[in-house]
C-alpha positions as CSV (number, residue, x, y, z in Angstrom):
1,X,0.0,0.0,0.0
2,X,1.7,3.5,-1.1
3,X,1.7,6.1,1.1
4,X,-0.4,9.5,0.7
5,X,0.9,12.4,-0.5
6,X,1.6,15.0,1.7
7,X,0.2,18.6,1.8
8,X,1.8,20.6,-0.5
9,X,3.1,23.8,1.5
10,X,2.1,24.7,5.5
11,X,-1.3,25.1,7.3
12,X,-2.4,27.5,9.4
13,X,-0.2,29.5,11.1
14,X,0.6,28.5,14.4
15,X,0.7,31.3,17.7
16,X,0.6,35.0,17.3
17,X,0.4,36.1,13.9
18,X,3.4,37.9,12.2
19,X,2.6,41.7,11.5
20,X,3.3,43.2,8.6
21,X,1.4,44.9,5.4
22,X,2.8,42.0,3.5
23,X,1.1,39.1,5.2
24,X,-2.3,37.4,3.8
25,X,-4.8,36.8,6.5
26,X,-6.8,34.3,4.5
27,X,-3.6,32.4,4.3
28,X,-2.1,32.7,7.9
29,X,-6.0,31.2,9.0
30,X,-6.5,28.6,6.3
31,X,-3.0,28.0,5.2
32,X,-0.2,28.5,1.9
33,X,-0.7,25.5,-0.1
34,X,0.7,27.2,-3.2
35,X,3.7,26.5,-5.0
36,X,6.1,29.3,-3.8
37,X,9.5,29.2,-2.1
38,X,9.3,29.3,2.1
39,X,10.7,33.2,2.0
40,X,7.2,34.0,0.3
41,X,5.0,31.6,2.1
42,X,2.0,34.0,3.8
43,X,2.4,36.8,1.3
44,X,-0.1,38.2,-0.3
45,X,0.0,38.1,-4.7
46,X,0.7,41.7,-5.0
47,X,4.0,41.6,-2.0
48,X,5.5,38.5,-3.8
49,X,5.2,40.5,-7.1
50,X,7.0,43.7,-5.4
51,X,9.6,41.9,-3.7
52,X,10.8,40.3,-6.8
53,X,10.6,43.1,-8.8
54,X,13.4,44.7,-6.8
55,X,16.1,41.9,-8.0
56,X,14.9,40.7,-11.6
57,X,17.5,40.1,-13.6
58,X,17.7,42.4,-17.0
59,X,17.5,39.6,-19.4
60,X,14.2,39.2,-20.8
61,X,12.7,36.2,-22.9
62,X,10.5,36.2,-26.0
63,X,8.7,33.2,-27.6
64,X,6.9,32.6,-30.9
65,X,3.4,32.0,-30.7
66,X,1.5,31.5,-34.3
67,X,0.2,27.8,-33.3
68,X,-0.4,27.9,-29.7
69,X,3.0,26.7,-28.8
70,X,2.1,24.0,-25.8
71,X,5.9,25.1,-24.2
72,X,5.3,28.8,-23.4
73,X,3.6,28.0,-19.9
74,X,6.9,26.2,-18.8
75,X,9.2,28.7,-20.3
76,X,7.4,31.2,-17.6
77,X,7.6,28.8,-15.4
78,X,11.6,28.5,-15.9
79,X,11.5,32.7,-16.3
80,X,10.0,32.9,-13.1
81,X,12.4,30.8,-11.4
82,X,15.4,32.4,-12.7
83,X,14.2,36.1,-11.7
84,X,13.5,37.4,-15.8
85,X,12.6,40.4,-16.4
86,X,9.7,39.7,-19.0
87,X,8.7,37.5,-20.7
88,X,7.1,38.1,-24.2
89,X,4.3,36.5,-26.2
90,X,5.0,37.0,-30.1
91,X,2.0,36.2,-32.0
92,X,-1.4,35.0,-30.8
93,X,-2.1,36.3,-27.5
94,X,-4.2,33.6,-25.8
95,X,-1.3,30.9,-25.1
96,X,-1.4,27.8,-23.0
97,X,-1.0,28.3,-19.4
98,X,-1.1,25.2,-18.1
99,X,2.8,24.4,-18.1
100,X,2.6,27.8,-16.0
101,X,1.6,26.0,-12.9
102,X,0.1,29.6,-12.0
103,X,3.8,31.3,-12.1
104,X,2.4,33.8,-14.7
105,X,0.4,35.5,-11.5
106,X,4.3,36.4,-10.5
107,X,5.9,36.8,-14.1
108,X,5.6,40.3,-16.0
109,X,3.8,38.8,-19.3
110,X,4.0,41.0,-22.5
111,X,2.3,41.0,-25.9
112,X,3.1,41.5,-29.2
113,X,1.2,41.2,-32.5
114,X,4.4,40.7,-34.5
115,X,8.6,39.8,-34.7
116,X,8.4,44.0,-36.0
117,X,6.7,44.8,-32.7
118,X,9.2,43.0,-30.7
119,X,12.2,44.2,-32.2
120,X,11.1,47.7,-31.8
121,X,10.2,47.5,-28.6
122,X,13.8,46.0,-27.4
123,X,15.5,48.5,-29.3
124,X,13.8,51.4,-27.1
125,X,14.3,49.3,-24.1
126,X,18.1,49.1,-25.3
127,X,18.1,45.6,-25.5
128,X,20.6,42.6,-27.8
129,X,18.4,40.4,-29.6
130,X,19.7,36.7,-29.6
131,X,18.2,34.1,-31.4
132,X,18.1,30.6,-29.7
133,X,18.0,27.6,-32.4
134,X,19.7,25.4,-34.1
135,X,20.5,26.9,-37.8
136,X,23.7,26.4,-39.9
137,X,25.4,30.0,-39.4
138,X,24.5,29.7,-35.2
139,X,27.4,30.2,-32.8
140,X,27.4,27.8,-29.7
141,X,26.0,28.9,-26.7
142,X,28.8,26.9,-24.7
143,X,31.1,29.3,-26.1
144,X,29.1,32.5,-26.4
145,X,29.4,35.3,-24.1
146,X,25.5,36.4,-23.6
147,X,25.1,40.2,-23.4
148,X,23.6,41.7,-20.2
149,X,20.7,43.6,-21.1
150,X,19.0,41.1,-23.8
151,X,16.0,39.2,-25.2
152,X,16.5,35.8,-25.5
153,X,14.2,34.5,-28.6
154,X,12.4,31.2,-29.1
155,X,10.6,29.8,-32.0
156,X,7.9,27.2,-32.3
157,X,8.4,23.6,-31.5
158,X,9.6,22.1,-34.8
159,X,10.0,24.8,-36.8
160,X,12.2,26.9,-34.9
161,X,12.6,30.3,-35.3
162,X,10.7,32.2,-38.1
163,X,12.7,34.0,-41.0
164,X,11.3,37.2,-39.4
165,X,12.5,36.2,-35.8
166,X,16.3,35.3,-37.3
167,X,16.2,38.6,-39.0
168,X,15.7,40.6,-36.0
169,X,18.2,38.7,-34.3
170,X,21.9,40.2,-34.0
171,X,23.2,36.9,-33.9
172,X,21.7,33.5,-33.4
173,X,23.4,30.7,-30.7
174,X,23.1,27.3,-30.9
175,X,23.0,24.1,-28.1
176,X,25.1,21.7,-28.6
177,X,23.8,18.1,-29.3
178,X,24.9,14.9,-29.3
179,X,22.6,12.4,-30.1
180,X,20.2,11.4,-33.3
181,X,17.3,14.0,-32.4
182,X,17.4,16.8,-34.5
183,X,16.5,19.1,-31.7
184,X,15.5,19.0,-28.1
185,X,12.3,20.7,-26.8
186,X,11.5,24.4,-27.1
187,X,11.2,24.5,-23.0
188,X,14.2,22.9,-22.3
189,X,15.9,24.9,-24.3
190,X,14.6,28.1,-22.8
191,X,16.1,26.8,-19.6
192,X,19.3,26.1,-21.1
193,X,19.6,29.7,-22.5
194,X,18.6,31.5,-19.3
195,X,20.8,29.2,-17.1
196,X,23.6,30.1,-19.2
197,X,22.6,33.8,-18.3
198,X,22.8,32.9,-15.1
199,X,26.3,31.2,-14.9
200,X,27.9,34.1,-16.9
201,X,25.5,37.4,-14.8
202,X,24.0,36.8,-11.6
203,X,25.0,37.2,-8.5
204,X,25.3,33.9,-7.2
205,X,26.8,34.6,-4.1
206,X,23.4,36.6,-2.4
């Protein structure tokens, strides 16, 4: 007989109650099942959202959406994880959230109609555009050093990344491979890409 599963998360809290603007009273009565890490258990939506806000990292990450791309909800879930700035829906708007596993209440979540609209809008925001895919003229990522301030850009599962997409790309980097697939999945390689980020930009030491 297998055991059951325990609560996900704590239950009521236990003795006085903390004081603080910060704190959810519906949650320090009933309990924080939700999937957060233990700094943010008892905070309300909104104080999670501000707290973060003050140490997101400047890299932001853009995926194409023209066929309801099943791997955008866990590329904002890996975004969310990693502290991104944005993440950016090129394409159809509605995308599937269901990978999300409800990060995108935490994530900053932009639209935009079209590869033009993107581009524009990371050249205000003086952002590098860098292409993510698997293409003959790519440079490895192993290799690469990843700018700073930059969108990181995905394209669909199977096809890649559209003409329009590689255009608007200053340079496209590639993940090395060593087996007979011709590519790996979209969302694992948005967590490839922003862990690289990581290694070579964050402050792993706070």
């Amino acid at each position: 007989m297998t055991e059951p599963e325990a609560d996900v998360g704590v239950g009521p809290w236990e003795g006085e109650w903390p004081v603080g603007d910060h704190y959810d009273e519906e949650l320090l009565r009933e309990g924080d099942r939700r999937n957060v890490v233990d700094r943010y258990r008892y905070w309300t939506l909104d104080a999670i959202v501000a707290d973060l806000d003050l140490h997101r990292h400047p890299f932001h990450v853009a995926i194409e959406n023209w066929q309801h791309d099943f791997n955008i909800g866990s590329i904002v879930r890996t975004a969310n994880a990693f502290a991104a700035a944005e993440v950016h829906i090129v394409g159809k708007k509605r995308w599937n959230r269901r990978g999300a596993m409800v990060t995108d209440r935490y994530q900053h979540v932009r639209h935009h109609a079209s590869v033009a609209e993107l581009a524009a809008w990371a050249a205000a925001a003086g952002l590098v555009v860098i292409g993510i895919d698997n293409v003959h003229d790519s440079v490895p990522i192993e290799t690469a050093e990843l700018p700073r301030d930059c969108v990181l850009v995905f394209g669909q599962e199977g096809p890649g990344l559209s003409d329009e997409a590689r255009a608007a790309c200053e340079r496209t980097l590639s993940i090395a491979q060593f087996g007979s697939t011709r590519s790996i999945n979209a969302g694992a390689a948005a967590a490839i890409a922003m862990h690289t980020w990581i290694r070579q930009h964050a402050d792993l030491e706070s």
